[in-house]
N, C-alpha and C positions, 0 to 999 in steps of 0.2 A: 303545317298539318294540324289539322284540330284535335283536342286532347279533351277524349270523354272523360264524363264523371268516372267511369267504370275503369278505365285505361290509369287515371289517377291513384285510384283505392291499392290495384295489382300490382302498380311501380311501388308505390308506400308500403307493401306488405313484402314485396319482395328485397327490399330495402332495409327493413329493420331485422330482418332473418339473414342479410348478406353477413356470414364468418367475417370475424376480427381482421382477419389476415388478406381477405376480399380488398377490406377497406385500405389497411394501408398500404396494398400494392396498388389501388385507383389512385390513391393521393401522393404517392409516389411519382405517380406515373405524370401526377398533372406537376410535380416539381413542389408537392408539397411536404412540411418536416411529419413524420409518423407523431402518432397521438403521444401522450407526456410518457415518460417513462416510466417506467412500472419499477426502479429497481429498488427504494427505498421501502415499498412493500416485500418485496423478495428477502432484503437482507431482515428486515422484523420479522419475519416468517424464519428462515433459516436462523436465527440466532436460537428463535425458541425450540426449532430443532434439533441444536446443537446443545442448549440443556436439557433436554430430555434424552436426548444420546450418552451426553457425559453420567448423568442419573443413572438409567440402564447398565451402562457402561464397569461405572463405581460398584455399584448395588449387587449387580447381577451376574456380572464378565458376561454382559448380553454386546456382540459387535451388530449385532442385526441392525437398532440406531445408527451408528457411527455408516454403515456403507451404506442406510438409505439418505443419510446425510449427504455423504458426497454426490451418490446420484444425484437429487435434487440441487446440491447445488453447481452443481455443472448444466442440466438441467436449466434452471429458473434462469442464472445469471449469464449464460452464453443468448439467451434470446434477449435478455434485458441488455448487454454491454455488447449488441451488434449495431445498436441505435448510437449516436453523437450525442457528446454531451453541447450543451445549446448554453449555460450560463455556469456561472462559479461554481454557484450553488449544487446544478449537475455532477459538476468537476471531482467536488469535493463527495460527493454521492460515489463514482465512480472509485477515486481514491479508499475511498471506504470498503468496498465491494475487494479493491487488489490485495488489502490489509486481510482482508475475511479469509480471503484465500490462500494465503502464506502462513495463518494463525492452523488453517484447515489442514495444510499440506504435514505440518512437523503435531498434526493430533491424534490418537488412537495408534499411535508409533507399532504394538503390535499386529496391527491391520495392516497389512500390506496393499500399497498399491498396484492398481493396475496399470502397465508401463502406457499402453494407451489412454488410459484415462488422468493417469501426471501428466503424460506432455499438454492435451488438452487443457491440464488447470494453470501450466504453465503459459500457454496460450491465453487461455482468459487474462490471466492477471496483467499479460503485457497490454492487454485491452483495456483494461481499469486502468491502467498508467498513463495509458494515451489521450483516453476518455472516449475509447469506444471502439469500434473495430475500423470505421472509417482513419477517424487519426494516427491510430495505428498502420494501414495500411502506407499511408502518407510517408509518418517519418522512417517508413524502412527505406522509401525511395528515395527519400531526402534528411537525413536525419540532420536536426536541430534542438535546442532545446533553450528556453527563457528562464531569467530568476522567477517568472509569473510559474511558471509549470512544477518548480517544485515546492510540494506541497506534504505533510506529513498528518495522517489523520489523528482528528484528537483524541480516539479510540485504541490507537495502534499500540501493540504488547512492545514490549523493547526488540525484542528477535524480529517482528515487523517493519518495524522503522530503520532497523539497522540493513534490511534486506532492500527496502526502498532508494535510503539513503547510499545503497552502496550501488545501485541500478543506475540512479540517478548523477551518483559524482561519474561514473563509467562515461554515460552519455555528455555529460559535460565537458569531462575529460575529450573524449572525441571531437565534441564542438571546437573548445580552444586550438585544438591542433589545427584544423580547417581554417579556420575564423581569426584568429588571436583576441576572441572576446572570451574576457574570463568575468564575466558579472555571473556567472551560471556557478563557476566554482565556486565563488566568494559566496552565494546565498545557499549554497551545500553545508559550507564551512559554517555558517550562522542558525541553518535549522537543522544540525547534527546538534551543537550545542544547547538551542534551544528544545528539542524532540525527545533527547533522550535523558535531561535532568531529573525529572521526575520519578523515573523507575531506576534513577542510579543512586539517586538519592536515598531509596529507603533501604533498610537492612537485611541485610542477607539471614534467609532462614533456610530452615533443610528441606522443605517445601517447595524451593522454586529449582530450576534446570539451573546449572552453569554456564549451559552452551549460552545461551543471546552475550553473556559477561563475554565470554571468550570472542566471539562475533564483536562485539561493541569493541574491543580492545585493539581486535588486529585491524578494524576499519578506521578507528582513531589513529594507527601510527601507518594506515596506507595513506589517509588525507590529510596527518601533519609532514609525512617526507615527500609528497608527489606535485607536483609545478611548483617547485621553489620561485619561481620567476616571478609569480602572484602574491607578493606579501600580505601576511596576516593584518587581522588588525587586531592591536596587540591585548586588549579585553579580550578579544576568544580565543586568543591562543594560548591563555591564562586558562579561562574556563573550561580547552577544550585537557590543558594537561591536570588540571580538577577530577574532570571528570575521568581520562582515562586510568588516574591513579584506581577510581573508585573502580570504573570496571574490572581493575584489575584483582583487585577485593571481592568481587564477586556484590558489590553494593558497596555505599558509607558504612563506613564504621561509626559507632554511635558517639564512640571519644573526638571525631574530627571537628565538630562546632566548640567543642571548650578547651580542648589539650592541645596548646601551640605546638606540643611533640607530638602529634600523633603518627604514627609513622604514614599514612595517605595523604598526611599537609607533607612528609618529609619528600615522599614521593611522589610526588606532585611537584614541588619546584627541582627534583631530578630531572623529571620528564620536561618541564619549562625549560633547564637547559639546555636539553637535547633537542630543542625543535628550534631554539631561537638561532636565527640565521648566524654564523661566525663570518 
């Protein structure tokens, strides 16, 4: 069929006016992946909305911030985290996006949620875990999980990573049973230690919650006594009773790098004996 000048112009114009959502149901449809993901702009966007809530919040006992935050981020990141993450770098976008949302859930505590709108963020997040709604979908039907998959962001508050990380050994744990591949535990066990040094490390002021210490503590002695049959290796099972002395402190103590007595080194190799296999 011939295709006038005029026939051209009206496809071209009706074309660049076709809605977002037009387009990637066509490209969908022809088997193609949806345009890049928009989440990395979402979470810069919602962070600066999250201090300016906390601002209001402090300043004013204004909660108006805090519940147009959650709107919005239920909002922004259930459209953004329905698309597949497509490379690492996604991956680690997504991870990012589940941390946001766990930091969201325990924020503005006298704001109560709405029970429809938790389940939903709890939804989302198992979406940021998966890296998306598609792979989510997946491993409900199949559940699996790689040392590649876990991953802790380098953003993530200590009560974040401890809620990841304890997601994470859960579905590992599962796998071993199925499989008898424990490579999933063993990289649980290495990025709990490496994840949570940082924020155990420093010292405890009256400023911060107790709760993540308490979390950190009892997830430390669920993954030093659970598949004994997977031996440590014996550096982290040093660092991991390090560290749990400390969370048990509620952080370092500041005498623990110079006082061979401090009582967190004394309690620390307590904890070393009670994990080392008899």
């Amino acid at each position: 069929m011939k295709v006038t000048r005029r026939d051209f112009v009206v496809g071209a114009v009706a074309a660049s006016t076709m809605p977002m959502t037009a387009v990637q149901s066509l490209a969908a449809s022809d088997g193609l992946q949806p345009p890049a993901i928009e989440i990395e702009q979402d979470l810069a966007e919602l962070h600066a909305l999250r201090r300016k809530a906390r601002w209001a919040f402090v300043s004013a006992d204004d909660i108006g911030g805090a519940i147009r935050l959650r709107r919005e981020a239920l909002r922004r990141l259930e459209q953004s985290l329905s698309h597949s993450a497509r490379t690492e770098a996604e991956r680690d976008l997504f991870r990012e996006a589940g941390a946001f949302l766990s930091e969201l859930e325990d924020e503005f505590i006298i704001v109560t949620w709405d029970r429809g709108a938790k389940a939903r963020l709890a939804e989302l997040r198992e979406w940021a875990e998966a890296g998306g709604q598609g792979q989510w979908l997946t491993s409900k039907e199949c559940p699996s999980i790689g040392p590649d998959d876990i991953r802790i962001p380098h953003n993530a508050s200590l009560y974040s990573a401890v809620l990841l990380l304890r997601r994470y050994h859960n579905k590992a744990a599962a796998h071993f049973g199925v499989t008898g591949d424990a490579r999933a535990i063993v990289e649980v066990r290495r990025t709990a230690c490496q994840a949570t040094g940082f924020h155990l490390g420093l010292s405890y002021d009256r400023w911060r919650s107790k709760k993540p210490y308490a979390e950190a503590a009892a997830f430390f002695w669920k993954l030093g006594s659970e598949q004994p049959q997977v031996p440590w290796e014996r550096h982290y099972l040093e660092r991991m009773a390090t560290l749990m002395a400390w969370a048990e402190g509620c952080g370092q103590d500041p005498a623990y790098s110079v006082d061979e007595d401090c009582d967190q080194r004394v309690r620390a190799k307590q904890i070393l004996g009670q994990l080392l296999p008899t």
